[in-house]
C-alpha positions in Angstrom: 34.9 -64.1 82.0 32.9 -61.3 80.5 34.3 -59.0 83.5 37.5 -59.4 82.2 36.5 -59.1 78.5 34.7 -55.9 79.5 37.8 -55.0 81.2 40.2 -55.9 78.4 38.0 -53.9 76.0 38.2 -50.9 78.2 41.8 -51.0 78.0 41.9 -51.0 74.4 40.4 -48.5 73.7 41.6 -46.0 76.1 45.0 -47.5 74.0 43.9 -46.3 71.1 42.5 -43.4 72.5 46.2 -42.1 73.7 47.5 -42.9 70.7 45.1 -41.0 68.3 45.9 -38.6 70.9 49.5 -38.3 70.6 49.7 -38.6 67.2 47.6 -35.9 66.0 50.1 -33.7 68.3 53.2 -34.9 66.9 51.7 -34.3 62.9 51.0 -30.7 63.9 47.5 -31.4 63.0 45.1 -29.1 63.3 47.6 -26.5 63.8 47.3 -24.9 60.2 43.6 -23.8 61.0 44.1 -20.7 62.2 46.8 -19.9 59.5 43.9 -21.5 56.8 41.0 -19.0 58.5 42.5 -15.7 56.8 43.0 -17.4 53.5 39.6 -19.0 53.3 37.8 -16.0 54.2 39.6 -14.3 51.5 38.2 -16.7 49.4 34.6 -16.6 50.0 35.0 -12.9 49.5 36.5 -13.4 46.3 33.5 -15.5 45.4 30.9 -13.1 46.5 32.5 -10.5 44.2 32.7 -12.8 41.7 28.9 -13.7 41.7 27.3 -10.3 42.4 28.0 -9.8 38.2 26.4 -12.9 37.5 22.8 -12.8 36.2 21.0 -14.3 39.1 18.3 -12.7 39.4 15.4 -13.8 37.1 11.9 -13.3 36.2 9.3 -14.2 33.1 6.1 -13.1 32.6 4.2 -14.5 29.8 1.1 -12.8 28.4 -1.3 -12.1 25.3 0.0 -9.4 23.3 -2.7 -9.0 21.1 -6.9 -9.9 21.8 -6.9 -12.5 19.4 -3.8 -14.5 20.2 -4.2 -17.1 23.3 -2.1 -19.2 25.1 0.0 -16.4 26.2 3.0 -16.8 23.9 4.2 -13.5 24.5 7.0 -13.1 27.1 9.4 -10.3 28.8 12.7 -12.2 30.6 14.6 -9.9 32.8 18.1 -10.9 33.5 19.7 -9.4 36.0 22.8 -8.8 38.6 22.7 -8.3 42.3 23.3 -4.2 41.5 20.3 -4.3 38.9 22.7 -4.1 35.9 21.7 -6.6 32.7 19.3 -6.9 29.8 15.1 -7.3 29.3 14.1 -9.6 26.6 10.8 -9.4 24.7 9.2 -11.5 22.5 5.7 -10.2 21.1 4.1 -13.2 18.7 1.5 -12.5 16.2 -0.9 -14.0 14.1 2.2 -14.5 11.3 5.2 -12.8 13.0 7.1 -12.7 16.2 9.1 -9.7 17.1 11.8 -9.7 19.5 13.7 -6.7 21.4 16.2 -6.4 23.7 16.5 -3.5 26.3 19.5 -2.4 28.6 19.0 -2.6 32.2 21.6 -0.7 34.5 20.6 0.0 38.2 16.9 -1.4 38.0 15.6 0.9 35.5 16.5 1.8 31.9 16.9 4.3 29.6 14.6 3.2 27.1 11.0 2.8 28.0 9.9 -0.3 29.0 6.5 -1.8 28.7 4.2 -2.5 31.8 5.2 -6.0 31.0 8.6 -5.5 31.2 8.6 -3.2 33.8 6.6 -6.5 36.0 9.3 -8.8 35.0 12.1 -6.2 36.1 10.2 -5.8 39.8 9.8 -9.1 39.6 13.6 -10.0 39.6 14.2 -7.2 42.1 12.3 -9.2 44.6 13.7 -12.3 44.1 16.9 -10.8 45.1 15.9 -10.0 48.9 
């Protein structure tokens, strides 16, 4: 009995095998792949264009700005693109004020002179790139 229920089984699915077989040939499956290849890989190129003027590449460093501030609650942020391009932001806290700038960023470097600060984050996001 459990020969022939081994058997039977057997059958089955080589059944079903043929017939997931056969019908994947007669939809055409499968067959708009390489058609899809081109078109996808256009895609993904698209995407990559698309995202190289994103900012993605980030970096913070926090420090004291002044002896008798702690806690480091000075920062420079450096956003930037894949080519470099994008903006450092500064924040320099005082005793009573905080003081923020905002300096161009085109190609790693800038036009306006950065401080060693922001100069670290700038590196800083260049690495993170690689």
């Amino acid at each position: 009995m459990e020969l022939l229920l081994s058997g039977l089984a057997l059958v089955l699915a080589a059944a079903a095998l043929a017939v997931a077989v056969l019908g994947r040939r007669r939809s055409g499956a499968g067959s708009d792949l390489p058609e899809d290849v081109p078109g996808l890989r256009a895609e993904v190129a698209a995407l990559r264009a698309e995202a190289a003027g994103a900012l993605r590449h980030l970096a913070v460093v926090r420090y004291d700005a002044f002896e008798e501030m702690g806690g480091r609650l000075s920062w420079s942020l450096a956003l930037l693109d894949d080519g470099g391009d994008g903006v450092v932001l500064t924040s320099i806290r005082g005793r009573n004020e905080a003081r923020t700038y905002a300096k161009s960023v085109a190609a790693w470097s800038s036009d306006q002179e950065l401080s060693p600060e922001e100069g670290e984050a700038v590196a800083h996001a260049r690495m993170a790139r690689l």
